[in-house]
C-alpha positions as CSV (number, residue, x, y, z in Angstrom):
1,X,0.0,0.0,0.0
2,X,1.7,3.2,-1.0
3,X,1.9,6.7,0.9
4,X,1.1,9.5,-0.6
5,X,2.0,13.1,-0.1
6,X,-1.3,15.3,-0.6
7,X,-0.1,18.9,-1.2
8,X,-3.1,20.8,-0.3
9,X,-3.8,19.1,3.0
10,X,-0.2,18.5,4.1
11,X,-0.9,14.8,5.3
12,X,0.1,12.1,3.9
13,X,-2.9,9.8,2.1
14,X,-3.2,6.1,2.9
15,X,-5.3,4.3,0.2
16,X,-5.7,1.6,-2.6
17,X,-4.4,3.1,-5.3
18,X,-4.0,0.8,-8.5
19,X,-0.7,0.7,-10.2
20,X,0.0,1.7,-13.7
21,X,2.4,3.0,-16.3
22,X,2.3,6.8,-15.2
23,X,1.2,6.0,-11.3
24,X,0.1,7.3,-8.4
25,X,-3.1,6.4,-10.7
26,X,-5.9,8.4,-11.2
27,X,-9.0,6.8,-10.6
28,X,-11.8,9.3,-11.7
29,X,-12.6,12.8,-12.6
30,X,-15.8,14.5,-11.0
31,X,-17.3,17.2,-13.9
32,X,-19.7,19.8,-14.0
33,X,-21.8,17.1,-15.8
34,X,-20.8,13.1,-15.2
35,X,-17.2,12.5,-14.6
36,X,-14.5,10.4,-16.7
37,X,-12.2,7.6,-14.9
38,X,-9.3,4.8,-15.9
39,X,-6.0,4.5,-15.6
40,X,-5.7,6.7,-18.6
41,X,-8.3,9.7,-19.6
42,X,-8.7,12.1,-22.4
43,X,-9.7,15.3,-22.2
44,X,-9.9,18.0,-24.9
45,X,-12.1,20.6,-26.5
46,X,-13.4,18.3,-29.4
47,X,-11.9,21.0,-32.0
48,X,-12.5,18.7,-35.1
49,X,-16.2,18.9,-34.3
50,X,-16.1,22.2,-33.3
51,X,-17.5,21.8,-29.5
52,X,-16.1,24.8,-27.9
53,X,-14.8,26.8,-31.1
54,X,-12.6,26.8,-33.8
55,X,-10.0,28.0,-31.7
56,X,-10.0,26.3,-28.3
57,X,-8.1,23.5,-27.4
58,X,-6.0,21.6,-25.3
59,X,-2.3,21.6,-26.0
60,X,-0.5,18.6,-24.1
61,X,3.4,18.4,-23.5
62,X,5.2,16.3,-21.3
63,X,3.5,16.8,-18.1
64,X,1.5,20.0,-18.6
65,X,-1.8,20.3,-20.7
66,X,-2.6,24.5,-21.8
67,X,-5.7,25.4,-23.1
68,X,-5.8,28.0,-25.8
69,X,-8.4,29.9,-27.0
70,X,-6.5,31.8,-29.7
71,X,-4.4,31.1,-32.5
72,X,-1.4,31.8,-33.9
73,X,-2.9,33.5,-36.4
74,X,-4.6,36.5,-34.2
75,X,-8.2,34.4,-34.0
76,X,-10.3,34.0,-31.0
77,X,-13.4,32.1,-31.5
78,X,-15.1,30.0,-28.4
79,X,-18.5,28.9,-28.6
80,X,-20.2,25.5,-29.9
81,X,-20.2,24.9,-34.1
82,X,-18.9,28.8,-33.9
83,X,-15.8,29.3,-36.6
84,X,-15.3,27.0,-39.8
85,X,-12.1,25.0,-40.0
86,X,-11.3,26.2,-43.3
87,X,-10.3,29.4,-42.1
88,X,-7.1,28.4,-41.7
89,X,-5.3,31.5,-43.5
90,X,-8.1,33.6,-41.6
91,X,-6.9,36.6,-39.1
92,X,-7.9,38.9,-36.3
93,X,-11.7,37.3,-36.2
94,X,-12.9,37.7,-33.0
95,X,-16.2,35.6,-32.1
96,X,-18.4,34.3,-29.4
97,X,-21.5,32.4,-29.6
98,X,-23.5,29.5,-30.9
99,X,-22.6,28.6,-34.3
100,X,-21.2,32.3,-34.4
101,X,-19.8,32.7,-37.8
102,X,-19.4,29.0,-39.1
103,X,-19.3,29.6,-42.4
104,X,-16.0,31.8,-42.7
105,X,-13.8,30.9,-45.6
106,X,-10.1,30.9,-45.6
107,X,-8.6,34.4,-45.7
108,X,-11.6,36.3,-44.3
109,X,-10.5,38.4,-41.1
110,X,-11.4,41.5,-39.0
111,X,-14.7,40.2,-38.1
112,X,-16.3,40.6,-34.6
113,X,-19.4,38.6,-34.2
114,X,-20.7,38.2,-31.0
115,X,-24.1,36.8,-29.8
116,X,-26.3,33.4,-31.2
117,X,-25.8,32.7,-35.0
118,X,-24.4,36.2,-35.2
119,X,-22.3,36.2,-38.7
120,X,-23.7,33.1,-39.0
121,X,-23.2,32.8,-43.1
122,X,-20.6,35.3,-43.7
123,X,-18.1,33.5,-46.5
124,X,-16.1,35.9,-47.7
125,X,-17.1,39.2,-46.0
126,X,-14.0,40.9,-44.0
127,X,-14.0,43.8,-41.1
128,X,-17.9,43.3,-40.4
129,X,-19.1,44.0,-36.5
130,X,-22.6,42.2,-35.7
131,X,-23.3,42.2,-31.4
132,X,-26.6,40.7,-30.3
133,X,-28.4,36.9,-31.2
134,X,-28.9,36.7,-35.6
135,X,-27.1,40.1,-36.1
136,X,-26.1,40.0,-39.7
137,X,-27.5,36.6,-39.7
138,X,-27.2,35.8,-43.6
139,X,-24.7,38.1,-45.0
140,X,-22.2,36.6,-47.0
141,X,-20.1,38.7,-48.6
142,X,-20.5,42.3,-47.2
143,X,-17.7,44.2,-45.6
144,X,-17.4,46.8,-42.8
145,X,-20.9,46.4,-41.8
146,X,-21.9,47.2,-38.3
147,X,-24.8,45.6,-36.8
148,X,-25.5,46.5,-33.0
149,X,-28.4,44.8,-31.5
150,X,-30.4,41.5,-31.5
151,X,-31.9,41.0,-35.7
152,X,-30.2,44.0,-36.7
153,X,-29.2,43.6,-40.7
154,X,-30.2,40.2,-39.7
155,X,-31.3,39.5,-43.1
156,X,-28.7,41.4,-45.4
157,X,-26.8,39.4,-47.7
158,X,-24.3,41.1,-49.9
159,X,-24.7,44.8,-48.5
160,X,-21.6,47.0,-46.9
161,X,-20.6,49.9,-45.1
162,X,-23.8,50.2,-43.4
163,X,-24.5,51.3,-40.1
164,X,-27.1,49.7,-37.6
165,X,-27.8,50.5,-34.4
166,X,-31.0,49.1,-32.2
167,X,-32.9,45.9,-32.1
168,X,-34.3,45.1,-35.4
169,X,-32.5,47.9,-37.3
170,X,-32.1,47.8,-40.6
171,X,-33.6,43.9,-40.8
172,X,-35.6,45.4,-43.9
173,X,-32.3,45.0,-45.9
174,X,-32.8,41.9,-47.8
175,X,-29.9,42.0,-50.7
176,X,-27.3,44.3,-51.1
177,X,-28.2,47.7,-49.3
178,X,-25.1,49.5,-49.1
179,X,-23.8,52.9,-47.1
180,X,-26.8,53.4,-45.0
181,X,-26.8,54.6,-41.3
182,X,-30.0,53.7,-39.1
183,X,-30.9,54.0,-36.0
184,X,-34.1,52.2,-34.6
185,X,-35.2,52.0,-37.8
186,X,-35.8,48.7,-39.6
187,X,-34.9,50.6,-42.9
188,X,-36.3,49.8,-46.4
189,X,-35.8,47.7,-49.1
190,X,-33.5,48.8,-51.8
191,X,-32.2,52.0,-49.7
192,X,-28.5,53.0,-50.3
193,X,-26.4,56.1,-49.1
194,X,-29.7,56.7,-46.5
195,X,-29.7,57.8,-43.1
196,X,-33.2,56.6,-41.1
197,X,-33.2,57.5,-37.7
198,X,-36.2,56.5,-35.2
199,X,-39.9,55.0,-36.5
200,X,-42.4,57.6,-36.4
201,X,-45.6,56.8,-34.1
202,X,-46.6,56.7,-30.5
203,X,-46.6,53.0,-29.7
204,X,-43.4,50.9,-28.2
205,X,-40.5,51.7,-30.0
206,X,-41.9,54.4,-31.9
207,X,-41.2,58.1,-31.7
208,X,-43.3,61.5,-32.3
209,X,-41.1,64.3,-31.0
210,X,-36.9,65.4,-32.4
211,X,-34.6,67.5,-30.2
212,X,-31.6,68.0,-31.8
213,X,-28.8,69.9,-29.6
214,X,-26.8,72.4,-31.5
215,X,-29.3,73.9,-33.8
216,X,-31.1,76.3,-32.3
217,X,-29.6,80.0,-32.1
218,X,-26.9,78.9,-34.8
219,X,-27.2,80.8,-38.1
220,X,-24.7,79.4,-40.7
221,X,-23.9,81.3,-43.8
222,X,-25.3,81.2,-46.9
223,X,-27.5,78.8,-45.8
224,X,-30.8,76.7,-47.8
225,X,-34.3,76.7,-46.5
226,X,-34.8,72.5,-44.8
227,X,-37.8,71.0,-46.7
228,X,-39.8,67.9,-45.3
229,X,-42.3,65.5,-46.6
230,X,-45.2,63.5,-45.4
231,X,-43.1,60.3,-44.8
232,X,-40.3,62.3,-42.7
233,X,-37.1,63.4,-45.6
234,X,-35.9,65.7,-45.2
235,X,-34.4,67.8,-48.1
236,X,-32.8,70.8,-49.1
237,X,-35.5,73.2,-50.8
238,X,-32.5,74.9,-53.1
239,X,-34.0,78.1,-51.6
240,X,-30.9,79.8,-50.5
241,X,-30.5,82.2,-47.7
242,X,-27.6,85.3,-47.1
243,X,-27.8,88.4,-45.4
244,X,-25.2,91.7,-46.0
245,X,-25.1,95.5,-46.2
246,X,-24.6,97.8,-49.0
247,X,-23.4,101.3,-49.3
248,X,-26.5,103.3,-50.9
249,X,-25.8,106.1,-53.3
250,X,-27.3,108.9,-54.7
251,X,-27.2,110.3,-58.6
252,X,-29.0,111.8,-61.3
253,X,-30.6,110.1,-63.8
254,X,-29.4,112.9,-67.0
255,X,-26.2,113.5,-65.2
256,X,-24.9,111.6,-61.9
257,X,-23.0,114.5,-60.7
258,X,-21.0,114.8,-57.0
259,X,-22.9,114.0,-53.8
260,X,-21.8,115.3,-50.3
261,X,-23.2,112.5,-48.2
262,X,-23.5,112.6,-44.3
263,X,-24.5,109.5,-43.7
264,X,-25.7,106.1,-46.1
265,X,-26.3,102.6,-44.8
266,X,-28.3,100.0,-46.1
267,X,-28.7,96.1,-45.6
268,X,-30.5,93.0,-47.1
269,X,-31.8,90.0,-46.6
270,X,-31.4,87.4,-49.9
271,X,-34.3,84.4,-49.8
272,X,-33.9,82.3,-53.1
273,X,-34.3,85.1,-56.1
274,X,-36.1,87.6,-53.8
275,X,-34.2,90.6,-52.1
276,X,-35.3,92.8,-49.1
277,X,-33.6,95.6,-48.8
278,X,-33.4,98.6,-46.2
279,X,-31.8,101.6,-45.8
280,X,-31.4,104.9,-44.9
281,X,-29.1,107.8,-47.1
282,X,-28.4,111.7,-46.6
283,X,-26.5,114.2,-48.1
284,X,-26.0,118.2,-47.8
285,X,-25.0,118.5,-51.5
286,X,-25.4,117.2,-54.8
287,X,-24.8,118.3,-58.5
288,X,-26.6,115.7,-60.3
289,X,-29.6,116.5,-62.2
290,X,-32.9,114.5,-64.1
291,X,-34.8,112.3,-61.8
292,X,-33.4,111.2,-58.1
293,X,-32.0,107.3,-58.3
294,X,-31.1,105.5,-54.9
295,X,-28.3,103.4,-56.8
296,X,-25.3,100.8,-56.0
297,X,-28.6,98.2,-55.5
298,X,-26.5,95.0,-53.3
299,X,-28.0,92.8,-56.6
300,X,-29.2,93.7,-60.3
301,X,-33.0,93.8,-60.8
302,X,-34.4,90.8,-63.1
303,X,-34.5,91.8,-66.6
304,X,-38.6,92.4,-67.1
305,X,-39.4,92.8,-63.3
306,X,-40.6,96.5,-61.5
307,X,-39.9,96.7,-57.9
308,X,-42.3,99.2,-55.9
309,X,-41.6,99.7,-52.1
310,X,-41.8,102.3,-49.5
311,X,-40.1,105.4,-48.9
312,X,-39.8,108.3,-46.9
313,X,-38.1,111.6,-47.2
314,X,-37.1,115.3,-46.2
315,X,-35.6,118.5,-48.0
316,X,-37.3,117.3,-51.6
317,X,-40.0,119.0,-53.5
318,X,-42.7,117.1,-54.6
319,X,-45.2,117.4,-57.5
320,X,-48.3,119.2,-57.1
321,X,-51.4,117.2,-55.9
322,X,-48.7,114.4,-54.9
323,X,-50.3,112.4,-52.2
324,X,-48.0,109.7,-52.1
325,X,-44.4,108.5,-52.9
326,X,-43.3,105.0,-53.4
327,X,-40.2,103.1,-54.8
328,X,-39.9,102.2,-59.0
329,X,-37.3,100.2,-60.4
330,X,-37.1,98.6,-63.5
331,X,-35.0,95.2,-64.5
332,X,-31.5,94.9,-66.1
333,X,-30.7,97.9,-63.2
334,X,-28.9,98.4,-59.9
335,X,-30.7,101.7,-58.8
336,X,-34.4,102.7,-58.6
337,X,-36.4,105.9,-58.5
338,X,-38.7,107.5,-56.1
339,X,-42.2,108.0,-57.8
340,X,-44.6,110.7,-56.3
341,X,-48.2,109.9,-57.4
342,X,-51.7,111.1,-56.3
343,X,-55.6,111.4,-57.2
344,X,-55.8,113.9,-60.5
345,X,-52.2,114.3,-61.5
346,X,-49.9,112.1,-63.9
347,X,-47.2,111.3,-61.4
348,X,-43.9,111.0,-62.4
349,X,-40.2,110.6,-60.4
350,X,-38.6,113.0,-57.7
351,X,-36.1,115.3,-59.5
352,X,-32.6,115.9,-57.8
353,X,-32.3,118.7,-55.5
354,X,-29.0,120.6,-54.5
355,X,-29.8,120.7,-51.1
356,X,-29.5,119.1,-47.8
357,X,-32.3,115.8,-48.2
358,X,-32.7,112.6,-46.0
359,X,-34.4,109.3,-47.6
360,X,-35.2,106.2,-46.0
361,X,-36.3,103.2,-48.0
362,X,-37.3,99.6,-47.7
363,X,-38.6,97.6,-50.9
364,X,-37.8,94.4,-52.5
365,X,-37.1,92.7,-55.9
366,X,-36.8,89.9,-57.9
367,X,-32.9,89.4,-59.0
């Protein structure tokens, strides 16, 4: 009967131990489920039949059994039936879960597939990110896709650079939907190069109010007019959208003459082909003669169009049985007159006059 030395209780152990080519003998192995006993036992991670993963197994030297769950080749895949063993060339795939990517063929890497069946048919798709049970399910050949969420691109098959994020997003995608960004949004069929963010409605998962940070009280320049439609685009009406100043000036319409100005300002407001425009001009002198034009206009006046507006003014004489004055331009023009009008009389435009005058205008025009 031999002695042996247990090192974890410090005593020596007194039983019948059968003898045996490697002895002390083992006898048997308790497990988590059954246990395994003989003189000689085998354990391993059943690699050929892909129990644990394509990449985990025992590796048995000498005395000392390692298990590896990566190989030399940068892989880590653990989980039953997930990985394919013809992968052999593969690298960098990182998977976990049932029958996670199983279908990978050899020199497909950069994929990260986590979660049940996720990646499940990818062949020869490369750098694809799927997290959450049948995530990018049936793609085969797609690349850089990134699928975040339980079903999402779930039923993709050829499609790549697109971007889901939610549970279900993007499962719409049935072929080879490419570039598309969405965002609890199941997507639609045949979309490319579209971003679809939320699903309108009031139920679960649903959404009927936006509140984008950053927009409100920023003005950029130059900027278009956002259009919408029933189903939720949004678009850019082409209607553009500036704002400026101008220095208005002041001649005569026979001869434009010199103008002593003591003050002129004027500003605008562009929408599309439609210009406001405001100001404000006075002068103690000018030599000009013929009618009174408010020129150096911030844009030309259509070709064909009159522009009427309103003005208002000091130190000028108006026609007799004038009752009103307004603004009238004409296209192809920078400059317009100011037109005094009223019941009985012809009308006609505001001559110059040598003298000190103050006008303030606002009108607008087709350009």
């Amino acid at each position: 009967m031999p002695f042996i030395f247990n090192p974890i209780t410090g005593v020596l152990d007194i039983g019948n131990i059968t003898s045996g080519p490697i002895g002390p003998f083992l006898e048997k192995i308790d497990g988590d489920s059954g246990s395994i006993t003989g003189a000689e036992v085998t354990i391993y991670a059943d690699q050929a039949a892909l129990g644990a993963g394509e990449t985990v197994e025992f590796v048995n030297s000498g005395t000392v059994s390692t298990l590896k769950v990566s190989d030399s080749n940068g892989n880590t895949i653990v989980g039953s039936g997930s990985g394919s063993l013809t992968n052999s060339t593969d690298g960098f795939n990182t998977i976990f879960g049932f029958q996670a990517g199983s279908s990978l063929s050899s020199g497909m890497g950069g994929n990260n597939l986590f979660g049940w069946k996720s990646g499940n048919a990818i062949t020869t798709g490369n750098n694809n990110t799927a997290q959450g049970q049948s995530s990018l399910l049936i793609l085969q050949s797609g690349m850089q896709n990134n699928a975040h969420g339980n079903n999402s691109l779930s039923a993709l098959i050829s499609g790549s650079f697109n971007n889901a994020y939610g549970y279900a997003s993007g499962s719409s995608f049935t072929g080879s939907e490419s570039s598309n960004i969405v965002i609890g949004n199941a997507g639609t069929v045949g979309d490319n190069n579209t971003i679809r963010i939320g699903s309108q409605g009031s139920g679960n998962g649903q959404h009927n109010k936006c509140f984008i940070a950053g927009i409100t009280g920023v003005t950029p320049a130059s900027s278009n007019f956002a259009t919408i439609n029933s189903a939720g685009q949004l678009g850019d009406s082409g209607t553009s959208i500036s704002t400026g100043s101008f220095t208005p000036t002041i001649s005569g319409s026979s001869s434009a003459g010199t103008t002593s100005y003591i003050s002129q300002s004027g500003s605008y407001v562009k929408i599309g082909n439609i210009v406001f425009v405001s100001g404000t001009v006075s002068y103690s002198a000018a030599t000009g003669t013929g009618s009174l034009q408010i020129a150096s206009l911030p844009f030309t006046i259509n070709a064909g169009v009159f522009c009427t507006g309103s003005v208002v003014t000091t130190g000028l004489t108006f026609p007799v049985g004038s009752t009103s004055l307004s603004i009238l331009g004409s296209g192809g023009n920078t400059l317009v007159n100011i037109f005094a009008s009223g019941t009985g009389i012809t009308g006609g435009n505001i001559q110059m006059a040598n003298t000190t005058v103050s006008i303030y205008f606002d009108f607008f025009y087709l350009v």
